[in-house]
PDB file of N, CA, C and O in Angstrom:
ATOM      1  N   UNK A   1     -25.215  10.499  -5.186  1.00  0.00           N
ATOM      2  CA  UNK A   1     -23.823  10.319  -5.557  1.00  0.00           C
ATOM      3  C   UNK A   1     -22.875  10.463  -4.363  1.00  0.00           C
ATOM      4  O   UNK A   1     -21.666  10.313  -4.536  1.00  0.00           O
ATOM      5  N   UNK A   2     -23.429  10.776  -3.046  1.00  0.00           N
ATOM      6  CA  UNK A   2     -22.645  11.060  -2.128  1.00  0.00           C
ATOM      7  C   UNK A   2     -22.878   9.889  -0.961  1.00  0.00           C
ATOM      8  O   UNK A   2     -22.430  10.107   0.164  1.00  0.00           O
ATOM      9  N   UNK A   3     -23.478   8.832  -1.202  1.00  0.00           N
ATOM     10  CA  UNK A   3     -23.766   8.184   0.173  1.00  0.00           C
ATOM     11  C   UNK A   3     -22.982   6.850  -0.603  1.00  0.00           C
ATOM     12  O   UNK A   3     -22.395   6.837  -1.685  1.00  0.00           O
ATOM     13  N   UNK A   4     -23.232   5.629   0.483  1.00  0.00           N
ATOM     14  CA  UNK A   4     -22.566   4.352   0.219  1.00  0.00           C
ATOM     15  C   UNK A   4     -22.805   3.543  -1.008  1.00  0.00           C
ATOM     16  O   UNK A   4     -23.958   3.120  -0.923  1.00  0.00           O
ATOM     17  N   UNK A   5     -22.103   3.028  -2.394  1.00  0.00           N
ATOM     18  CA  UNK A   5     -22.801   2.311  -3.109  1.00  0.00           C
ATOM     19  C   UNK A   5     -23.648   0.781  -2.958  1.00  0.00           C
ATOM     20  O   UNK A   5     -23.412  -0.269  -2.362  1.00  0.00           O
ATOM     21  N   UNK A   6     -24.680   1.252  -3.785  1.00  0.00           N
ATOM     22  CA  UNK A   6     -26.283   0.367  -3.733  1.00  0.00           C
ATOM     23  C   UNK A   6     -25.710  -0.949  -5.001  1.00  0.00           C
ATOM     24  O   UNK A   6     -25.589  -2.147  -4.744  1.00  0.00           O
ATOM     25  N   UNK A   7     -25.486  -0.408  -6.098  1.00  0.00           N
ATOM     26  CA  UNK A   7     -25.256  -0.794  -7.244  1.00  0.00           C
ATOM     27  C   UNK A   7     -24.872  -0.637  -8.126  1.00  0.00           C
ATOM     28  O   UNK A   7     -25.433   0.217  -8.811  1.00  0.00           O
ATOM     29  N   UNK A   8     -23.661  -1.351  -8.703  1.00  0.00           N
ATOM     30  CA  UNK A   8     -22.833  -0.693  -9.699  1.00  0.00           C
ATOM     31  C   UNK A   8     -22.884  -1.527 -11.140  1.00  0.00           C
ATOM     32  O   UNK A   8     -23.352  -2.666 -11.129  1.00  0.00           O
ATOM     33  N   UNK A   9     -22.449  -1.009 -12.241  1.00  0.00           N
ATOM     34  CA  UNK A   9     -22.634  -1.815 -13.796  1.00  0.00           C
ATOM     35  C   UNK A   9     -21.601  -1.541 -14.640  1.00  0.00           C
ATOM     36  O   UNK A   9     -21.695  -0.654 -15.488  1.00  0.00           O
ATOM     37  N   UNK A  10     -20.797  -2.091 -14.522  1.00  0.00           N
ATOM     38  CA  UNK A  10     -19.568  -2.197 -15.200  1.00  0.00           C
ATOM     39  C   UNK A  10     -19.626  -1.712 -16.699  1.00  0.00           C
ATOM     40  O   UNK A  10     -20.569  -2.168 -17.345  1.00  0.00           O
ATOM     41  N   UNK A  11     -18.697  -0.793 -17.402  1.00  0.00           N
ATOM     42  CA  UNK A  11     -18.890  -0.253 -18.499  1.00  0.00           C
ATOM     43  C   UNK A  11     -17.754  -0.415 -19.346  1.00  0.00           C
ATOM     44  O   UNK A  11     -16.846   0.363 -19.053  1.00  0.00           O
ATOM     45  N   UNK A  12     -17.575  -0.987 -20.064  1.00  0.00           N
ATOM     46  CA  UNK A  12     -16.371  -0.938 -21.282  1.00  0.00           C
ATOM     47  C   UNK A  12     -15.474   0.914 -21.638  1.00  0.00           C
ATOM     48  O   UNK A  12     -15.939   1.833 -22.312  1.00  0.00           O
ATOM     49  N   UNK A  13     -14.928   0.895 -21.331  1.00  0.00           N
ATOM     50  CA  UNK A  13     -14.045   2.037 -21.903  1.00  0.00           C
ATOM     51  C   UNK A  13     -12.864   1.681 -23.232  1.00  0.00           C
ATOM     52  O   UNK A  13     -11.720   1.226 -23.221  1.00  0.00           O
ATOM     53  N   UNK A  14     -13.972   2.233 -24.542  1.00  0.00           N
ATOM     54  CA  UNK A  14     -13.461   1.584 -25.749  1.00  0.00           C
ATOM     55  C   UNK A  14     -12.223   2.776 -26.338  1.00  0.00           C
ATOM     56  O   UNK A  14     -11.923   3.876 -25.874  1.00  0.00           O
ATOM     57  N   UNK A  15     -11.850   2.260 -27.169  1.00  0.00           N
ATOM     58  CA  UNK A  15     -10.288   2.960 -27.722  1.00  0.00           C
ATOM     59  C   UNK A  15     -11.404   4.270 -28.492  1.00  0.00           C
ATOM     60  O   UNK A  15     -11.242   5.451 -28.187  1.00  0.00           O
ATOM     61  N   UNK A  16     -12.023   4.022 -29.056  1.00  0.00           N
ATOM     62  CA  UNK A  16     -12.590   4.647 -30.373  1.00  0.00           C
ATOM     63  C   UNK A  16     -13.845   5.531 -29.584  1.00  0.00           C
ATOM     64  O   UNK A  16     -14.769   6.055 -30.206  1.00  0.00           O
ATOM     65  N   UNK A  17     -13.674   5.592 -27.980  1.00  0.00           N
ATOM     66  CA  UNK A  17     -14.470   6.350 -26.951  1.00  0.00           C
ATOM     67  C   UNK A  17     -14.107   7.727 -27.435  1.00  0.00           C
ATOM     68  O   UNK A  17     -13.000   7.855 -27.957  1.00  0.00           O
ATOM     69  N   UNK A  18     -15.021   8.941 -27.314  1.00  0.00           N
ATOM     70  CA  UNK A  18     -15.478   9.970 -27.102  1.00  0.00           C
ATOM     71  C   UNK A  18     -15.774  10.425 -25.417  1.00  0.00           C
ATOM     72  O   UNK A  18     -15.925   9.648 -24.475  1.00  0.00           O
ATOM     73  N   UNK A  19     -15.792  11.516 -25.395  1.00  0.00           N
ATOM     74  CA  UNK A  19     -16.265  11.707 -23.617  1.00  0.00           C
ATOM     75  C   UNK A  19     -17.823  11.529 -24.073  1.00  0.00           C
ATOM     76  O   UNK A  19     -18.429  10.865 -23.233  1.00  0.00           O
ATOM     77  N   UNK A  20     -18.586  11.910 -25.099  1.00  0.00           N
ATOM     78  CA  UNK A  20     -19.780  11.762 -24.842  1.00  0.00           C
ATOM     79  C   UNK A  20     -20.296  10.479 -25.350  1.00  0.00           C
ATOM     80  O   UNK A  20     -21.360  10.114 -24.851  1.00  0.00           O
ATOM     81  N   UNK A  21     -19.757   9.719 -26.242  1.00  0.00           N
ATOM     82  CA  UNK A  21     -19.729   8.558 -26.285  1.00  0.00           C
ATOM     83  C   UNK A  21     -19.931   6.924 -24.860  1.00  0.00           C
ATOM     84  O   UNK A  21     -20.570   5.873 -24.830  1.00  0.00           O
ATOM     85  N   UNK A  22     -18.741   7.801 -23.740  1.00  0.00           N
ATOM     86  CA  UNK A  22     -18.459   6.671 -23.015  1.00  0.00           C
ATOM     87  C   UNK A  22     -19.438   7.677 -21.780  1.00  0.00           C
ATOM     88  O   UNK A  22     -19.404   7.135 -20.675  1.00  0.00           O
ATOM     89  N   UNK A  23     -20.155   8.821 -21.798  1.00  0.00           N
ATOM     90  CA  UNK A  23     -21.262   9.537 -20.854  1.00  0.00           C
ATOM     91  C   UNK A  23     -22.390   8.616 -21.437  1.00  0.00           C
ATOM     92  O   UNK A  23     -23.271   8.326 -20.628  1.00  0.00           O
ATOM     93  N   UNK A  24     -22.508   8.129 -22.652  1.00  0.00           N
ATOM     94  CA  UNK A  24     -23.832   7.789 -23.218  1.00  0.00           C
ATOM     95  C   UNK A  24     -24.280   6.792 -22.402  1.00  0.00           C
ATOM     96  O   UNK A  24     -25.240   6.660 -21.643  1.00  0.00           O
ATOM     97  N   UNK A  25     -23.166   5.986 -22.811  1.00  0.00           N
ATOM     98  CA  UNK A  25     -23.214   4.654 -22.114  1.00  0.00           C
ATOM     99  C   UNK A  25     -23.159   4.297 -21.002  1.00  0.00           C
ATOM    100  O   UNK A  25     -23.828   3.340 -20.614  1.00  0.00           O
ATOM    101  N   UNK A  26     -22.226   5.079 -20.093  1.00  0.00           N
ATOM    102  CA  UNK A  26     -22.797   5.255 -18.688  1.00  0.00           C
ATOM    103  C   UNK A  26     -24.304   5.455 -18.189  1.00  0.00           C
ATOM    104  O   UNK A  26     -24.715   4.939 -17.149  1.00  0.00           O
ATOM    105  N   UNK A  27     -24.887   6.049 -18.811  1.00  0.00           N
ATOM    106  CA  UNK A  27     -26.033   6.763 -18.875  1.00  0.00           C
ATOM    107  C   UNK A  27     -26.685   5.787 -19.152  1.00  0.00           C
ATOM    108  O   UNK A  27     -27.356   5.616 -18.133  1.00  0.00           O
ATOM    109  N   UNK A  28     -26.909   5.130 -19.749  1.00  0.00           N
ATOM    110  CA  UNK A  28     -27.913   3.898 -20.255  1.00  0.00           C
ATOM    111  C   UNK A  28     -27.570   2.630 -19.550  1.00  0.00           C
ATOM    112  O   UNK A  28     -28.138   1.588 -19.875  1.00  0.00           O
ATOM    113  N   UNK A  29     -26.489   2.662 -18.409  1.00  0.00           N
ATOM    114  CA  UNK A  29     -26.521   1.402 -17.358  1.00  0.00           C
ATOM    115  C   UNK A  29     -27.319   2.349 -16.413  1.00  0.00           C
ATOM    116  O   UNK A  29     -28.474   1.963 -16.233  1.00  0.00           O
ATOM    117  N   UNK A  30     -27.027   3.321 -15.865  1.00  0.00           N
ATOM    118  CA  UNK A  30     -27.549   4.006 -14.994  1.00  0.00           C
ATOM    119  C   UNK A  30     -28.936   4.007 -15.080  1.00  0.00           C
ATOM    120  O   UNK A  30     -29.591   3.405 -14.229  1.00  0.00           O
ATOM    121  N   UNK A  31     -29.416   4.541 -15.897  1.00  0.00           N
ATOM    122  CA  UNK A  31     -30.895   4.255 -16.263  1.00  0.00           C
ATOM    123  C   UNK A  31     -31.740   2.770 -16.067  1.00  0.00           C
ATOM    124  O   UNK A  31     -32.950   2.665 -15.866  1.00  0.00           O
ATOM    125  N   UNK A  32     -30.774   1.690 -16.180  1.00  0.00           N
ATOM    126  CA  UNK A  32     -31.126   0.229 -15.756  1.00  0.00           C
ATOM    127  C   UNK A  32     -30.912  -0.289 -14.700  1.00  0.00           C
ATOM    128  O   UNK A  32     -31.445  -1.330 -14.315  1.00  0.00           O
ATOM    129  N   UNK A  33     -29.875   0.556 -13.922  1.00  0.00           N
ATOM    130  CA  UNK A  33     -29.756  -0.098 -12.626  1.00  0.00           C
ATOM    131  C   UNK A  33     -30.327   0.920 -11.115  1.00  0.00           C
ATOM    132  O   UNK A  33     -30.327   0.472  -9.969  1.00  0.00           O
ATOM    133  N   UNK A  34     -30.661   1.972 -11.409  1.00  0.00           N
ATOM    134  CA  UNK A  34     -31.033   3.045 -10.248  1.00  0.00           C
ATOM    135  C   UNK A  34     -32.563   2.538 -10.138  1.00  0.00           C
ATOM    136  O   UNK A  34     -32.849   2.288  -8.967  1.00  0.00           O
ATOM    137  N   UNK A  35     -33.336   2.379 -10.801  1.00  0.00           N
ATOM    138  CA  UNK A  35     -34.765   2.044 -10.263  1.00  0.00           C
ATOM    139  C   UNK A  35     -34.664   0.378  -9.789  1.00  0.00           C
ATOM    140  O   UNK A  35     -35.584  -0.370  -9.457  1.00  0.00           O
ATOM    141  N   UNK A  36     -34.084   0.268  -9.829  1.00  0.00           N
ATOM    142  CA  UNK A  36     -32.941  -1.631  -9.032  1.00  0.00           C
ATOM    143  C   UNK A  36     -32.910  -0.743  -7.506  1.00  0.00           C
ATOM    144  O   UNK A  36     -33.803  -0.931  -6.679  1.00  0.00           O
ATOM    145  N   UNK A  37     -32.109  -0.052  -7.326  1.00  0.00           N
ATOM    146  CA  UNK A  37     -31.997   0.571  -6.193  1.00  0.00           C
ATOM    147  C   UNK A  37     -32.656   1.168  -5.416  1.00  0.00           C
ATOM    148  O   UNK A  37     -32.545   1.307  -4.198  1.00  0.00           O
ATOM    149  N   UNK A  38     -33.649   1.684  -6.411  1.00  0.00           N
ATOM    150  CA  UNK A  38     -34.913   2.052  -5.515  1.00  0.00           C
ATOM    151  C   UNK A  38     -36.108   1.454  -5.271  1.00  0.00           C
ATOM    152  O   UNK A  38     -37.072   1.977  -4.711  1.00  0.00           O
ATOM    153  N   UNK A  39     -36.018   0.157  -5.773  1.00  0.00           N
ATOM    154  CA  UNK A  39     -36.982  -0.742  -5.540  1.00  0.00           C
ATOM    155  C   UNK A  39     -36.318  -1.541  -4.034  1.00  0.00           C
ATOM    156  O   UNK A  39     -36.964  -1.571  -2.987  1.00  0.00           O
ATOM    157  N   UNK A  40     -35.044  -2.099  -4.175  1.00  0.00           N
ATOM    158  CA  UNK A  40     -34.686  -2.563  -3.139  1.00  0.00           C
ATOM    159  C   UNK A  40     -34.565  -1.927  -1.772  1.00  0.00           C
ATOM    160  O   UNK A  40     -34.462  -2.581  -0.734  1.00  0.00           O
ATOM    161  N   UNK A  41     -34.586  -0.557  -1.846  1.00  0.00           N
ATOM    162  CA  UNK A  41     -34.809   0.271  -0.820  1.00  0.00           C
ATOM    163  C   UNK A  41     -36.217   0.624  -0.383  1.00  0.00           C
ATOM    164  O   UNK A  41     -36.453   0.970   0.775  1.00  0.00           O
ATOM    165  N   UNK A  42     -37.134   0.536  -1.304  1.00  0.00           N
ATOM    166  CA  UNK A  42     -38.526   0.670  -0.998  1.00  0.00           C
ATOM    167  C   UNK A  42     -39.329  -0.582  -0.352  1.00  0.00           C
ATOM    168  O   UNK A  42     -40.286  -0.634   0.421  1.00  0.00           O
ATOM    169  N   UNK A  43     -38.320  -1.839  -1.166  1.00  0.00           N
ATOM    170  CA  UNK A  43     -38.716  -3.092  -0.048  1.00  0.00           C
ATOM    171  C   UNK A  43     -38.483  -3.571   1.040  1.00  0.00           C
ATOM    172  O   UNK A  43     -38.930  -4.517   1.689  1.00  0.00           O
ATOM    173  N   UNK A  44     -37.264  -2.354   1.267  1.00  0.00           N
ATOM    174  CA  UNK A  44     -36.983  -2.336   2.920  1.00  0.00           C
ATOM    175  C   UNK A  44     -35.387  -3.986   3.033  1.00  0.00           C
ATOM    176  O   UNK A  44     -35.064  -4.573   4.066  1.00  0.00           O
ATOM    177  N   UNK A  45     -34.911  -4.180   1.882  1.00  0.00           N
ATOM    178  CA  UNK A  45     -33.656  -4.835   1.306  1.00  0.00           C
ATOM    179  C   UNK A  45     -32.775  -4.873   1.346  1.00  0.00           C
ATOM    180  O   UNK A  45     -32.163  -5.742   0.726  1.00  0.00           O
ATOM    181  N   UNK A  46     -31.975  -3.683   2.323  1.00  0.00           N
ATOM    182  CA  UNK A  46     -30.848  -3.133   2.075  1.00  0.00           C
ATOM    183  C   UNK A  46     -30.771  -2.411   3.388  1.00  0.00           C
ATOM    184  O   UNK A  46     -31.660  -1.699   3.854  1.00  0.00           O
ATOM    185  N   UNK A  47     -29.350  -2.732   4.051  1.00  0.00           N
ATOM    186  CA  UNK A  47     -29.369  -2.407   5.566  1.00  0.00           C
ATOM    187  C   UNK A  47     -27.688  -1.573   5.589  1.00  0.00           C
ATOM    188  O   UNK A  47     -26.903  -1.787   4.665  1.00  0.00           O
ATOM    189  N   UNK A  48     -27.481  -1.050   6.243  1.00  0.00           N
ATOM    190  CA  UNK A  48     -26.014  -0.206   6.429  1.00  0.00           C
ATOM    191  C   UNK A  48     -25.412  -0.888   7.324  1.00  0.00           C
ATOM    192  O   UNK A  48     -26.018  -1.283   8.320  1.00  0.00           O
ATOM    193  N   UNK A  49     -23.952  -1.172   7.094  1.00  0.00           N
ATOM    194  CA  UNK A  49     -23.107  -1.784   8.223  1.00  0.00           C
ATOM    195  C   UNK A  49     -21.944  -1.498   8.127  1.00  0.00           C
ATOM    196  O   UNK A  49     -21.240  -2.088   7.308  1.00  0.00           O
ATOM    197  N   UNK A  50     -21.542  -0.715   8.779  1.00  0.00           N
ATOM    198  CA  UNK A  50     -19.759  -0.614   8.829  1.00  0.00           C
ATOM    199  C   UNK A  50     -19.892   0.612   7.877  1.00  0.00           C
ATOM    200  O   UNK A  50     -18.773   0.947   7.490  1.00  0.00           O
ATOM    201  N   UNK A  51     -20.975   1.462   7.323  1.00  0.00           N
ATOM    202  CA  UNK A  51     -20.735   2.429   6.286  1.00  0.00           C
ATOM    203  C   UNK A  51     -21.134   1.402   4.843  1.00  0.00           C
ATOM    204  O   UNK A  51     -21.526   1.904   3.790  1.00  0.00           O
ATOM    205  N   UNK A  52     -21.043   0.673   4.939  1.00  0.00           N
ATOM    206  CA  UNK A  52     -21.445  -0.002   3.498  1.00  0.00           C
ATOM    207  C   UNK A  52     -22.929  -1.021   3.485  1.00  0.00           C
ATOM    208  O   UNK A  52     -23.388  -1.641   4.444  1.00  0.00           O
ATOM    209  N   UNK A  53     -23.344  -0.968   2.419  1.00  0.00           N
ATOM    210  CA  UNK A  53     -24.786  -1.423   1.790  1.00  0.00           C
ATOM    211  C   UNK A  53     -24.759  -2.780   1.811  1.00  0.00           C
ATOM    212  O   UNK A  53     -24.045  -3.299   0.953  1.00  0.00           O
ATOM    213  N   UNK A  54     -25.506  -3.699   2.767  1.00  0.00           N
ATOM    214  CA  UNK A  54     -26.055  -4.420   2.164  1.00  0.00           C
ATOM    215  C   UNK A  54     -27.550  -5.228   1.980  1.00  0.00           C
ATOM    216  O   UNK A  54     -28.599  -4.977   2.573  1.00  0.00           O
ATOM    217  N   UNK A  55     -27.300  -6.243   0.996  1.00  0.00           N
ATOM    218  CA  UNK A  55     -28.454  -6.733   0.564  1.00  0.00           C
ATOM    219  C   UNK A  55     -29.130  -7.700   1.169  1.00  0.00           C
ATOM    220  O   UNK A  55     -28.582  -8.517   1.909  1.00  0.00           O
ATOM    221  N   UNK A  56     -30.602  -7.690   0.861  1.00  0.00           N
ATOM    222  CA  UNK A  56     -30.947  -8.914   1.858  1.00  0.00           C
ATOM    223  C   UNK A  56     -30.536 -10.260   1.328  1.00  0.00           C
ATOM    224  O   UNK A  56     -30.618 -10.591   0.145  1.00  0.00           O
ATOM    225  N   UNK A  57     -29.973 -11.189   2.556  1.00  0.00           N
ATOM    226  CA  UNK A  57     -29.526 -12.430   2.072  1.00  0.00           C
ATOM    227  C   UNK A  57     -30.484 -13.019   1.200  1.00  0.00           C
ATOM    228  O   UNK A  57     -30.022 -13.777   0.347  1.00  0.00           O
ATOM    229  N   UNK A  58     -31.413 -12.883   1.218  1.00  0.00           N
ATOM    230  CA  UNK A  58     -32.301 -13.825   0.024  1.00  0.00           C
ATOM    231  C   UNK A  58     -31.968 -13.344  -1.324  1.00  0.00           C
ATOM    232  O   UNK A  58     -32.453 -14.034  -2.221  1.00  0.00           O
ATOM    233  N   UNK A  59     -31.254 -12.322  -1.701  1.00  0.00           N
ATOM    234  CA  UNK A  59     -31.083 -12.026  -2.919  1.00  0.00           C
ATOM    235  C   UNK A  59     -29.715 -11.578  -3.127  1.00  0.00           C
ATOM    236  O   UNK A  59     -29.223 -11.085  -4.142  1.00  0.00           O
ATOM    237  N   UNK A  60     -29.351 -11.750  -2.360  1.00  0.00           N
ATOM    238  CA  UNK A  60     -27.431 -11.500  -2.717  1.00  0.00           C
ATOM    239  C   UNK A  60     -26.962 -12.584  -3.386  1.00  0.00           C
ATOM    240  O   UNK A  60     -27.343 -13.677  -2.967  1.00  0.00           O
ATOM    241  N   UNK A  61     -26.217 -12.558  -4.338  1.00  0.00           N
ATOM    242  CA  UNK A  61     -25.045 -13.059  -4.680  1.00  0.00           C
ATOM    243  C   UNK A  61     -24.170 -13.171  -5.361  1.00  0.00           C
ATOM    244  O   UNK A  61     -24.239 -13.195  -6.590  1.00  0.00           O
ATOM    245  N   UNK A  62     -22.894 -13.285  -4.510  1.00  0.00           N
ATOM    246  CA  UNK A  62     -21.666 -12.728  -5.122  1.00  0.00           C
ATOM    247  C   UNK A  62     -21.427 -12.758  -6.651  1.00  0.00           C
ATOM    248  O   UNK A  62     -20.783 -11.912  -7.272  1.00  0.00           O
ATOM    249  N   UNK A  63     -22.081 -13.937  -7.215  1.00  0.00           N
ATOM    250  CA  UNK A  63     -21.591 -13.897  -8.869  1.00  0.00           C
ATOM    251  C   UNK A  63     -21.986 -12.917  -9.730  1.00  0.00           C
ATOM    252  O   UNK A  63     -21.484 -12.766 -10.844  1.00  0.00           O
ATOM    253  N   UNK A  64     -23.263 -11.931  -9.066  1.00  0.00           N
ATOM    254  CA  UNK A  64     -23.809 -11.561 -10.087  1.00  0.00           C
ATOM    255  C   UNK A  64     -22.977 -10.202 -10.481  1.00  0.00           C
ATOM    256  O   UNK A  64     -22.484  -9.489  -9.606  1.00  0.00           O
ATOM    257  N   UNK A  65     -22.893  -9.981 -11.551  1.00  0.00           N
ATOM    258  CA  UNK A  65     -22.420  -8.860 -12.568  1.00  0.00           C
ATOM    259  C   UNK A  65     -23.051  -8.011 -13.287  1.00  0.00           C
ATOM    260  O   UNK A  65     -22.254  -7.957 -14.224  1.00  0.00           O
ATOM    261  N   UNK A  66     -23.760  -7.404 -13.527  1.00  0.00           N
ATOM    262  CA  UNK A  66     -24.572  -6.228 -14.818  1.00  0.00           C
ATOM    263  C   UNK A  66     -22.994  -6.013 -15.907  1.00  0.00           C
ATOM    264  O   UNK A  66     -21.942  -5.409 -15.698  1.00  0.00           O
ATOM    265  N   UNK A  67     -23.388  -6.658 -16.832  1.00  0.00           N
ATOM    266  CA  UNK A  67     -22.211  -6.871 -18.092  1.00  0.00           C
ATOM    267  C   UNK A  67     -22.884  -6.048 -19.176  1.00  0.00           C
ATOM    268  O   UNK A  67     -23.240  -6.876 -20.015  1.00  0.00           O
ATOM    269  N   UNK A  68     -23.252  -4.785 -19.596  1.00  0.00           N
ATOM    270  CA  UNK A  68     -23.849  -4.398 -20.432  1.00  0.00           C
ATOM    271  C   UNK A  68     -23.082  -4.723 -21.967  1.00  0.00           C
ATOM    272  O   UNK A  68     -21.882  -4.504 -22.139  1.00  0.00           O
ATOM    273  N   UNK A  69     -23.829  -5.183 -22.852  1.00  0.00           N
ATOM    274  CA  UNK A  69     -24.061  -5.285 -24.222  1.00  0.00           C
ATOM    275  C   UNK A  69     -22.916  -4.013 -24.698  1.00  0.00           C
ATOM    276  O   UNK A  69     -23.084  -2.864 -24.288  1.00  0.00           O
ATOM    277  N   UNK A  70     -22.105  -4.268 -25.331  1.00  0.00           N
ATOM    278  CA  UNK A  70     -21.244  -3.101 -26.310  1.00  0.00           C
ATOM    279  C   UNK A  70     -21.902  -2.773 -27.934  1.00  0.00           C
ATOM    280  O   UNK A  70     -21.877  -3.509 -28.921  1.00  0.00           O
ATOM    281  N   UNK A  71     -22.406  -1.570 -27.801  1.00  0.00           N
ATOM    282  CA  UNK A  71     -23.459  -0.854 -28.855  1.00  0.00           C
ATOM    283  C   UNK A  71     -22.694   0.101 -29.878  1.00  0.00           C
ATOM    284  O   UNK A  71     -23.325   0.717 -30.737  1.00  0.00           O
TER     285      UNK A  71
END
């Protein structure tokens, strides 16, 4: 939680949210996208520049989004 971000997943913050409600759901992108991060780091994918992460050009690109499903 303290170094440069790898990967992030956008989360809905609903009206009818709870704190443990909108922790849940955090929690269940997190769970889908951190072993993402540690795969791309174990394949040697991901290089530091300027303080920030990036990806190897063969798999970057800008469009992509993690849009999780509202449950």
């Amino acid at each position: 939680d303290h170094g440069p971000v790898i990967i992030q997943a956008a989360v809905p913050v609903l009206d009818s949210d709870s704190e443990e409600s909108l922790s849940a759901r955090v929690l269940r992108q997190e769970h889908l996208i951190s072993p993402q991060a540690v795969r791309w780091f174990a394949e040697d994918k991901l290089t530091l520049e300027n303080g920030r992460v990036r990806l190897a050009a063969e798999l970057a690109d800008p469009a992509v989004l993690i849009s999780p499903e509202i449950r």
